[in-house]
C-alpha positions in Angstrom: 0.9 -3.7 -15.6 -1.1 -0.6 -13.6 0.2 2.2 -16.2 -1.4 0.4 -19.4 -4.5 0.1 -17.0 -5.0 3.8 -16.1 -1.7 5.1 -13.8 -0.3 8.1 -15.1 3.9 8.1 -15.2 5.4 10.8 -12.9 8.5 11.6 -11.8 10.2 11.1 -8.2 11.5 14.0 -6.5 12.2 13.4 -2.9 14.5 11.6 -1.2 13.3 7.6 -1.3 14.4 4.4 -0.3 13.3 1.1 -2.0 11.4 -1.7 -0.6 10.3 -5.1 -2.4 7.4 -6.8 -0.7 5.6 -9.7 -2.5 2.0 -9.9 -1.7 -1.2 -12.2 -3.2 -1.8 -10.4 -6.7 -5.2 -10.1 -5.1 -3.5 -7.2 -3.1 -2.5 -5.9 -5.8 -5.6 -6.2 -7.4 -7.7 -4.8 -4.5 -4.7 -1.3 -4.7 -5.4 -0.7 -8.3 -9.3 -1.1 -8.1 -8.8 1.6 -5.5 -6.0 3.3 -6.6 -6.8 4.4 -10.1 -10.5 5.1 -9.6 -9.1 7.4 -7.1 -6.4 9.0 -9.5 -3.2 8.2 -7.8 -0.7 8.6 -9.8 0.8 5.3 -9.9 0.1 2.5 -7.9 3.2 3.1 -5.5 1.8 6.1 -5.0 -1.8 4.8 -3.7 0.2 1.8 -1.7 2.2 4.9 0.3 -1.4 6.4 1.1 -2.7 3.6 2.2 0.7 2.8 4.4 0.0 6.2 6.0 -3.4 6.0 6.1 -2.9 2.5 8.0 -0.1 3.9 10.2 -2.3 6.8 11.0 -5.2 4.3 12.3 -2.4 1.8 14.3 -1.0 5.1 16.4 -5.1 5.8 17.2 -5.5 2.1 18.1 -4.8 0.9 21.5 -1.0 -0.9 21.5 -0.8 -4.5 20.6 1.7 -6.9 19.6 1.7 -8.4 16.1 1.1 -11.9 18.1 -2.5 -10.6 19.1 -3.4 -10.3 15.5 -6.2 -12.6 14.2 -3.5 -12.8 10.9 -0.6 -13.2 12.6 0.0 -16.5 11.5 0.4 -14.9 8.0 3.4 -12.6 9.0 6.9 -14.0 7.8 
């Protein structure tokens, strides 16, 4: 679990709604290598910046479908 490996507990405070994913544990690897190096607070908190972060980027990009995705054959 990330806490025993360096995440610090916190408390929620805003208004959230929850979302179950399931993703390759080398996912969630790769988020706490980043996440707790970088001193997120937990590692929902470093998968929200990087959901931002990523959102950010895709309204920079130029508009494409999910079908012109080199991964797209990964989607469910």
């Amino acid at each position: 679990m990330a806490y025993t490996n360096g995440y610090r507990a916190y408390l929620q405070k805003e208004d959230v709604s929850r979302v179950q994913l399931r993703v390759p544990k080398e996912i969630v690897d790769a988020i706490d290598n980043f996440g707790i190096p970088k001193g997120f607070r937990s590692r929902n908190a470093a998968i929200i910046y990087l959901i931002e972060r990523g959102l950010a980027d895709a309204k920079k990009a130029p508009e494409h479908g999910l079908g012109n995705r080199s991964d797209a054959s990964k989607a469910e």
